[in-house]
Steps between C-alpha positions, in 0.01 A plus 500: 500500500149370504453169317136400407262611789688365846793447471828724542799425253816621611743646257736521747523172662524560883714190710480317813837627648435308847259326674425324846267262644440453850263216624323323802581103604215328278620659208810386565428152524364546116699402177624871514691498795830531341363846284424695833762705633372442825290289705402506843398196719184689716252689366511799716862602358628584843215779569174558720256514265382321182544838337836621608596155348419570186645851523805337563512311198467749266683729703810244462415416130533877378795516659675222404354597078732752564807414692509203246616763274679720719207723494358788759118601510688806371548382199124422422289811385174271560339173692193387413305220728258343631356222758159373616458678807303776559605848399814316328634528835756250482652686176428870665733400795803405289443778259553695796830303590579567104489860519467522109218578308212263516137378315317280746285274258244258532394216298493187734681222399580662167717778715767341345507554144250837535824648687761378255331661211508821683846484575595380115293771359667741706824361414461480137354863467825677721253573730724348772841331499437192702212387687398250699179248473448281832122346671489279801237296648487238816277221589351658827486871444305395203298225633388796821436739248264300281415172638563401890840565698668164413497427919092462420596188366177519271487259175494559162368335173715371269445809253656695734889631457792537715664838545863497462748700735738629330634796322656576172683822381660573172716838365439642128703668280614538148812366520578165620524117462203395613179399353371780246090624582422529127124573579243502759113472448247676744191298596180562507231421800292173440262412686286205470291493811700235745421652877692197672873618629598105574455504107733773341645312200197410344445880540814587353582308226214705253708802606810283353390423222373817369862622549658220332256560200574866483913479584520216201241698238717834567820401479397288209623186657440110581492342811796293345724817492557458874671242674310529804145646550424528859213667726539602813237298749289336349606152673325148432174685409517787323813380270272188321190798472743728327634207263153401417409871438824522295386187297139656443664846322716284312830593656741233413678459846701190573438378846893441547597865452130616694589484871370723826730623818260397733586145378877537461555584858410248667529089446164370414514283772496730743094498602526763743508805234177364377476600105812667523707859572340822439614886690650775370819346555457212288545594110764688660724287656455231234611767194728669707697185614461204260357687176746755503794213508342296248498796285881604601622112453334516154267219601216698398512764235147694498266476827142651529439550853107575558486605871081506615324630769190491704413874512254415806527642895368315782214735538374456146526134549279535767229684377446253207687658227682330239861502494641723168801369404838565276773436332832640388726366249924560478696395201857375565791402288828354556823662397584462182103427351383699231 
């Protein structure tokens, strides 16, 4: 059902049956490590190109979603994904692998959480049976794509994020032990102007906000009914913008249960991800590996995960246009929370 203006209540609370995260050797040097199912030690994953890379992590990630559960693509009636690349290609190649039914979306970096509504919306209506979120991103297919080819070697500012390589897949369904999706709220596109892409969390984190706002005022909540708040990239910039923003529209948030997944993945020492993780693949592989255990250890009881995204191409960037931006919001509860 529709609660307030944004947001989607499920009746029928849809579960994470299975997930799997599959990521690249910086992120697993992070304080995550041990929540990835499987890291690899290069960065081109054993392939010829940056791009059949990625398409190997995702390819490996919805597989092993579903063997984890001694699952066949058979059994799913629907995937829904997304990556950075152009034409989703990364997605449109394991789709293909897949052989199920599949909606290719795009919302940047907030892929993530814009796919898992869709599934848990499908899910909760009997549309489908099972289905099957998943996004991917890697450092150089997205740093050719948008910025330079990483073997460029150009520098960045310090504004500027790190694309994560990884991938993250997760399978829905009524019936299971996993972490209940009681709700998911649909953003809408803010833009305030910013034109720089070397400075995408300060762009994001209106985009947020706004979602934050709505997801709290529609399900008639307070920040303090969640254990964990996170975004998805906003990183060592765009996370203090959105707290301050948070602060101006009076939204009690405590800065202990306020965090970001571009920050969690990696160890703040580590200078060479400048303000932090951002892709596709990051919300993902940081809900579906150590949110989603949190939540079945009962270490966390109620997360808002607030995926956003950059809704900008390389050729708008280039002709001077601002960068719209997004972001989607996913309600989870741990078994047994009311």
């Amino acid at each position: 059902m529709l609660a307030g203006q944004q947001t989607w209540k499920f009746d029928r609370q849809p579960h994470i049956i299975s997930t799997a995260t599959i990521v690249g050797p910086d992120e697993a040097k992070g304080p995550l490590k041990d929540t990835f199912d499987k890291c690899y030690d290069s960065l081109d994953i054993n392939q010829k190109s940056w791009e059949k890379a990625e398409r190997q992590l995702l390819s490996e990630a919805t597989s092993l979603a579903l063997s984890k559960k001694n699952l066949t693509n058979t059994d799913l009636q629907i995937y829904v994904g997304g990556d950075l690349l152009n034409q989703i290609i990364t997605n449109n190649f394991v789709a293909r692998e897949l052989a199920v039914p599949y909606l290719g979306v795009f919302g940047a970096c907030s892929t993530s959480m814009e796919s898992l509504a869709i599934v848990a919306q499908l899910v909760s209506t009997g549309a489908v049976k099972k289905g099957m979120a998943a996004t991917s991103s890697h450092n150089c297919t997205a740093e050719k794509q948008f910025r330079y080819p990483t073997e460029y070697g150009a520098q960045k500012p310090p504004t500027a994020q790190y694309t994560i390589t990884g991938a993250g897949a997760a399978v829905v369904a009524l019936d299971g032990d996993g972490p209940a999706i009681e709700a998911a709220t649909i953003g809408k596109v803010i833009d305030l102007g910013i034109t720089d892409p070397f400075n995408m969390g300060a762009a994001m984190a209106p985009a947020a906000v706004d979602t934050i706002i709505a997801h709290l005022n529609d399900m008639n909540r307070k920040p303090s009914d969640y254990d964990l708040i996170v975004t998805g990239d906003l990183a060592s910039v765009g996370h203090p913008i959105a707290t301050d923003l948070l602060k101006k529209e009076q939204v009690p948030i405590d800065s202990t249960q306020f965090n970001d997944c571009g920050l969690m993945i990696y160890n703040n020492d580590q200078n060479t991800f400048q303000a932090g993780g951002s892709g596709a693949g990051c919300s993902a592989v940081v809900t579906y590996g150590h949110i989603v255990d949190e939540l079945n250890k009962g270490h966390l009881r109620r997360v808002l995960v607030v995926a956003t995204g950059a809704l900008l191409s390389p050729v708008s960037y280039q002709q001077g246009e601002s960068a719209p931006c997004i972001a989607h919001a996913v309600a989870l509860k741990g078994k047994g929370v009311e």
